[in-house]
LOPAVO-643590 format. One record per residue (C-alpha): residue number from 0; residue in three letters; x, y, z. Coordinates in nm, 2 decimals. Layout:
// residues N
+-----+-----+--------+--------+--------+
|   k |   r |      x |      y |      z |
+-----+-----+--------+--------+--------+
| NUM | ala |      X |      Y |      Z |
...
+-----+-----+--------+--------+--------+
***
This chain:
// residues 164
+-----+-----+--------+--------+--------+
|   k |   r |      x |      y |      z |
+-----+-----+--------+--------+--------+
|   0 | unk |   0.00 |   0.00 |   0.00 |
|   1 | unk |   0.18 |   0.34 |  -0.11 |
|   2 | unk |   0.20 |   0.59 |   0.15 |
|   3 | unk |   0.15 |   0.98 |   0.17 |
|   4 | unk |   0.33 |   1.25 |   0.31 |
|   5 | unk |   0.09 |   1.49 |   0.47 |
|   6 | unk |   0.06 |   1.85 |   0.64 |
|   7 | unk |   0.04 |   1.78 |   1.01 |
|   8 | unk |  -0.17 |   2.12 |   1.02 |
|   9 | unk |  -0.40 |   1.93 |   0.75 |
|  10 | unk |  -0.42 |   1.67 |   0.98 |
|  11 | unk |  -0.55 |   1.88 |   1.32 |
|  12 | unk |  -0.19 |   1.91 |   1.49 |
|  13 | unk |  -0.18 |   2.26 |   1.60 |
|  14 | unk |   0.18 |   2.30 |   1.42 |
|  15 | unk |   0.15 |   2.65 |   1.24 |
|  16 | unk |   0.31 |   2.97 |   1.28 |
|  17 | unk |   0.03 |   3.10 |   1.47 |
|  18 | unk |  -0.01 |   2.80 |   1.72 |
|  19 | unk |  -0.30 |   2.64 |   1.50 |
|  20 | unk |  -0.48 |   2.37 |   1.30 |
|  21 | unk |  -0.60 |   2.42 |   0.92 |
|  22 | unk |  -0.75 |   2.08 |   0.93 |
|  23 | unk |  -0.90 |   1.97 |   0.63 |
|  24 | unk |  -1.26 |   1.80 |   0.69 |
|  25 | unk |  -1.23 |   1.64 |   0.31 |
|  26 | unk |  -1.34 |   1.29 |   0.28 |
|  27 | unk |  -1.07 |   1.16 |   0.08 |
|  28 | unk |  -0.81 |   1.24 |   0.35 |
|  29 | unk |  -1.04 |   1.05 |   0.63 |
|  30 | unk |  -1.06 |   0.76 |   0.37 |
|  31 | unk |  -0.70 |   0.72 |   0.34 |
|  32 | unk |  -0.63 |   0.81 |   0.72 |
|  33 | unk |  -0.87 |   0.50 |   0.83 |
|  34 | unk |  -0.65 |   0.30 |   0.55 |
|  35 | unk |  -0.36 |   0.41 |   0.72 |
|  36 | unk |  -0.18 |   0.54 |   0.41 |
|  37 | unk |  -0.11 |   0.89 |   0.58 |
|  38 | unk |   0.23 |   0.99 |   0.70 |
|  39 | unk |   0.18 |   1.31 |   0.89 |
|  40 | unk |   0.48 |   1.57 |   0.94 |
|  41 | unk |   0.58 |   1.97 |   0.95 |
|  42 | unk |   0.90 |   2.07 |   0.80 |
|  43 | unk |   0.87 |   2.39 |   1.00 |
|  44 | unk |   0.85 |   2.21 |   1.33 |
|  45 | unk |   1.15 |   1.94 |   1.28 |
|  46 | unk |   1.36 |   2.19 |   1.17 |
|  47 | unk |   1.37 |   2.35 |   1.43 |
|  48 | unk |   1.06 |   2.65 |   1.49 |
|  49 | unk |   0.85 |   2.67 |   1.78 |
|  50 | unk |   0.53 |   2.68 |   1.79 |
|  51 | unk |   0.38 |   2.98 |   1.80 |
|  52 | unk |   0.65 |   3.15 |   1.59 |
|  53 | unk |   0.70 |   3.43 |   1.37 |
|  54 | unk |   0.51 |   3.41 |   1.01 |
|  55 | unk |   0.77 |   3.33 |   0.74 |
|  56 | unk |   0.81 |   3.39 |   0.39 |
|  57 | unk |   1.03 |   3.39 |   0.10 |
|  58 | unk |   1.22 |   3.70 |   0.02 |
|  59 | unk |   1.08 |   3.84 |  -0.31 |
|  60 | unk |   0.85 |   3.54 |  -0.34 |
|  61 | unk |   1.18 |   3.35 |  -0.52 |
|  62 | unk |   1.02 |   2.99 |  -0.45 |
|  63 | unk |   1.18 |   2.72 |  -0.24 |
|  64 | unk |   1.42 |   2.60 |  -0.58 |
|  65 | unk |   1.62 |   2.95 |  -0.54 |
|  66 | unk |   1.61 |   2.87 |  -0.11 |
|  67 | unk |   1.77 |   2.54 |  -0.22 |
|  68 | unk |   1.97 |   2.67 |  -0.44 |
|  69 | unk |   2.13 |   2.97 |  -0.19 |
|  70 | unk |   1.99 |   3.27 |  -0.40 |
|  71 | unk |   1.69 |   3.33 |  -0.21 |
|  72 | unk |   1.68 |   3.31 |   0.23 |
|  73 | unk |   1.35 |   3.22 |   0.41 |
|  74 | unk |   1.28 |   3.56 |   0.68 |
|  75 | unk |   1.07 |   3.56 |   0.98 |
|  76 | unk |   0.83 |   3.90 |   0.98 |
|  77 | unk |   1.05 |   4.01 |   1.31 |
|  78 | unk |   1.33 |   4.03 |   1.07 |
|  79 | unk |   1.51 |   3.67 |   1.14 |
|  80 | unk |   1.63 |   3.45 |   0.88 |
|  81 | unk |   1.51 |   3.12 |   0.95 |
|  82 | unk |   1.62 |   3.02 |   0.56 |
|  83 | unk |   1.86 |   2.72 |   0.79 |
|  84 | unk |   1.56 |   2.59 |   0.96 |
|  85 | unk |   1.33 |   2.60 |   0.67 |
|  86 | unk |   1.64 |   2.39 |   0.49 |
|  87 | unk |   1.65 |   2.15 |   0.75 |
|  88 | unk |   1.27 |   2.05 |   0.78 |
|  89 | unk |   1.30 |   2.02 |   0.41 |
|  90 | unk |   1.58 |   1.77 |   0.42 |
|  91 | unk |   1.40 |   1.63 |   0.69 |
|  92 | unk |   1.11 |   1.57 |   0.48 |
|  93 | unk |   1.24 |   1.41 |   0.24 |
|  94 | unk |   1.44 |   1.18 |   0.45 |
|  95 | unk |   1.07 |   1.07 |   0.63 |
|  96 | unk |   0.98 |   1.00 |   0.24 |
|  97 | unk |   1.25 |   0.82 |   0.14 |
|  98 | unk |   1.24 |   0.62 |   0.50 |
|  99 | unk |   0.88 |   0.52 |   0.39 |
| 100 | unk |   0.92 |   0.49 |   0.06 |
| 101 | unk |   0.63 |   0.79 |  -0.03 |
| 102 | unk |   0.62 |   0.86 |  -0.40 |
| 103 | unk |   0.33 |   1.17 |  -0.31 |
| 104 | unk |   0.28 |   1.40 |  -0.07 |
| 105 | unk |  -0.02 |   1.59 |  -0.01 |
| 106 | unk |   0.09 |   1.98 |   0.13 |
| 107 | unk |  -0.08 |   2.28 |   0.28 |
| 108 | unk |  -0.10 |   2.54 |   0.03 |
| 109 | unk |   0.08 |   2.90 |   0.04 |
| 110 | unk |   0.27 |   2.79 |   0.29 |
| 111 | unk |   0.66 |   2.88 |   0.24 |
| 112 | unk |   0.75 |   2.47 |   0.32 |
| 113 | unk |   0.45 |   2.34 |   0.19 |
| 114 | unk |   0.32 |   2.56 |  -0.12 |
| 115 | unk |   0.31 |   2.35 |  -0.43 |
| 116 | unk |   0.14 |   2.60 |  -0.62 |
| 117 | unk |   0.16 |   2.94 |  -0.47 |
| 118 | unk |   0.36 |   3.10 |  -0.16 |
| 119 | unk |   0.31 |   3.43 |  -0.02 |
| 120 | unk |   0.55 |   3.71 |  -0.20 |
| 121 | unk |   0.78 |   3.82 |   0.09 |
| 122 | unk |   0.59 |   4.11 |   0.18 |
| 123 | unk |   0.39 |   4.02 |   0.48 |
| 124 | unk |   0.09 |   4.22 |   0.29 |
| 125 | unk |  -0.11 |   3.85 |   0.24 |
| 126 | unk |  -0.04 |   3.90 |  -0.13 |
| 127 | unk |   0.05 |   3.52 |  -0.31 |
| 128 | unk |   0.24 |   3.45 |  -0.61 |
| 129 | unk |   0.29 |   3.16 |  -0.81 |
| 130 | unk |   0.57 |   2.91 |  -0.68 |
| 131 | unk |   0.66 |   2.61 |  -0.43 |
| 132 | unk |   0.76 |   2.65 |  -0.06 |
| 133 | unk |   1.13 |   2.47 |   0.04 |
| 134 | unk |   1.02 |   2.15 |   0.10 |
| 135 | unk |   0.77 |   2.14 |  -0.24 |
| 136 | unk |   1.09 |   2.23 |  -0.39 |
| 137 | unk |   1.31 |   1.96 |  -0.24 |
| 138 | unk |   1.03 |   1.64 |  -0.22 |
| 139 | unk |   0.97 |   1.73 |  -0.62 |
| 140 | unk |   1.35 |   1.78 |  -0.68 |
| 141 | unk |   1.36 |   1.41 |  -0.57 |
| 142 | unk |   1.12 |   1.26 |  -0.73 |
| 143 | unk |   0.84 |   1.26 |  -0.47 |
| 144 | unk |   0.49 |   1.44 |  -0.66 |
| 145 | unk |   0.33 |   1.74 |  -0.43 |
| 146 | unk |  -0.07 |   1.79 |  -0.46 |
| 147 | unk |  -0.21 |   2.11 |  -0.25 |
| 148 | unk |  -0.55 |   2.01 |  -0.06 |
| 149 | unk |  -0.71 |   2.16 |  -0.30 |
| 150 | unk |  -0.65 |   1.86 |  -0.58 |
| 151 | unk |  -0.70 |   1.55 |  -0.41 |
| 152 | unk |  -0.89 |   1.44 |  -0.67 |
| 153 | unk |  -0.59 |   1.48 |  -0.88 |
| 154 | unk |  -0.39 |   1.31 |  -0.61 |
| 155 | unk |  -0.62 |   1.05 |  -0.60 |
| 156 | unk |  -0.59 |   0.97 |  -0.98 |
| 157 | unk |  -0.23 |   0.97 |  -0.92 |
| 158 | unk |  -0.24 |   0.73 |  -0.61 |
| 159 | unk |  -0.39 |   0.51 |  -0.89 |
| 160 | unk |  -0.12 |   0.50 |  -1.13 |
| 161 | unk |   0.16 |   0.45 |  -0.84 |
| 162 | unk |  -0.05 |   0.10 |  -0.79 |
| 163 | unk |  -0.07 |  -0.05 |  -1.09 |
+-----+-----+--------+--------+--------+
***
């Protein structure tokens, strides 16, 4: 049975910046959570962030390919840089992955870890661009497809070919 690599915050774990939940209520996650498939996980939190903590995003909106890649840093809106921790939840990510041999994750939109098809710009005015947070970047980079909550249908089409 394939596993999947999930948002934690999907999942109810109060993991995000702001010391909350974005659980998703969508059937097709409680379907594949009774069938044990999910693998639940926050980059943000095992690299390293407390929770609550500062909202992050990427400077200039770059997209977690130029994080990876050392020409974009991941700041805190108190000013930090928390690109290093944002690097190491990635890695750690991919690790869990590889550990449990996930081909798909499913990830929390316009998040700066998670985004697979937008992240906010680096402004801290709630203005998104297109792009992929860090560990998007880094699970794609690697092989491992991303789906945001909003196409689970799509992930579930995918699931499909992956067990054939």
């Amino acid at each position: 049975m394939e596993r999947i690599l999930v948002s934690a915050c999907l999942m109810g774990r109060k993991v995000r910046y702001d010391g909350r939940a974005k659980t998703s209520d969508a059937a097709r996650l409680a379907e594949w959570r009774e069938e044990g498939r999910l693998v639940p996980f926050c980059p943000e939190v095992a690299g390293g962030l407390p929770v609550p903590r500062p909202a992050a995003e990427i400077e200039g909106g770059a997209g977690g390919a130029a994080v990876l890649s050392g020409a974009a840093r991941v700041v805190a809106s108190d000013g930090s840089d928390v690109t290093a921790e944002f690097l190491a939840g990635a890695r750690a990510a991919l690790a869990t992955a590889r550990s449990e041999g996930i081909r798909m994750a499913v990830l929390k939109e316009g998040s700066p870890s998670c985004g697979a098809l937008s992240i906010y710009d680096g402004s801290f005015q709630g203005r998104r661009t297109p792009g992929q947070g860090v560990t998007t970047a880094l699970l794609e980079l690697n092989g491992i497809r991303v789906f945001d909550e909003g196409r689970l249908a799509e992930a579930a089409a995918y699931l499909r070919t992956l067990e054939t």
